[in-house]
Structures are given as structure tokens and as C-alpha cells.
C-alpha positions, 0 to 999 in steps of 0.5 A, a space after each residue: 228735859 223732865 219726862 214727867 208731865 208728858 206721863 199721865 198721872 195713872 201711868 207707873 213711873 220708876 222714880 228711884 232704885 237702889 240697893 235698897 229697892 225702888 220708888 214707883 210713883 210715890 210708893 216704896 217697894 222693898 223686893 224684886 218688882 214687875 213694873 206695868 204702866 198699869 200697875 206693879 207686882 211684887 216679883 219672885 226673880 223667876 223669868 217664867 213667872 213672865 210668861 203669862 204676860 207674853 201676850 199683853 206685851 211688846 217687851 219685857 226689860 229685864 233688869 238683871 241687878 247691878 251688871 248685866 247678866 245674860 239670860 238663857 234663851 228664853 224664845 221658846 216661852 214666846 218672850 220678847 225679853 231685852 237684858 240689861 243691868 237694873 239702872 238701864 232697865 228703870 230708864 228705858 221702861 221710864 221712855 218707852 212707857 212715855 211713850 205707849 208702847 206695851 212695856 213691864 220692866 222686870 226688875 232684881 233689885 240692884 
């Protein structure tokens, strides 16, 4: 079933990663990225830099490259961060963006 036209066209949808980078919403992105429904930024790989969207957020997926690497315990930050390997992220984020909830996808490159 194609997600798409239940996403409003203001939404970021991940469409493709690779190696490479990402393809979000028509745009083509060459490094780690934060994905917002929102909006995108360009992301250094540092969890930290997460923190000051702890607020706005229900959850941050963090895709953690080609496998899954786990993360060092992040609670103390007040981060709600689910780990899980790029792929896993890109899909999750595409679903529960469609679906409202207050999600960013954190994303290493593969």
C-alpha cells in the first residue's frame, strides 16, 4: 500500500538511502541528517546535538548506519531515543509521521 497520498505535501518523507546519503522529498542530501516532518538538518553524528529537540518530540529514531549499534544510555539527556539500524529508522519515521506523532529520525548515513 503506497503511504504517499495520505502524507500532506508539507510533510518530509524519506523516499531513499543509501550509501551515498538520502532522497527526502525531492531533495538529495550527502551527510548524516535529522529528519523533522517539518523540515531537515544537516547532522553531525553527535547524540547530544539531540538534545535540544527533547522538548518538541515524543521520539527521536536513531539510525545507527548499516546494523544496529547500541547507544549508551541516553536518559539522563531526557531523550526518548529508539536505536535501530538506518533502513529500520527511514521506514519507521515514514510511519509514524504519517501518522502524527511528534517524530525526527536521526540518521548516519548507511
Amino acid at each position: 500500500m503506497d503511504l504517499t497520498p495520505l502524507i500532506a505535501s508539507d510533510r518530509m518523507v524519506i523516499q531513499a538511502y543509501g550509501a551515498d546519503g538520502f532522497k527526502i522529498s525531492g531533495a538529495s542530501y550527502d551527510t548524516h541528517v535529522i529528519v523533522f516532518p517539518d523540515r531537515v538538518e544537516t547532522w553531525s553524528g553527535d547524540i547530544a546535538d539531540l538534545v535540544p529537540y527533547k522538548n518538541e518530540l515524543d521520539v527521536i529514531l536513531y539510525g545507527s548506519g548499516k546494523t544496529l549499534k547500541q547507544l549508551l544510555p541516553v536518559q539522563k539527556h531526557g531523550l526518548h531515543i529508539e536505536a535501530m539500524d538506518t533502513g529500520a529508522a527511514c521506514r519507521t519515521y515514514n510511519v509514524l509521521m504519517a501518522e502524527g506523532r511528534r517524530v525526527a529520525a536521526a540518521l548516519l548515513k548507511p
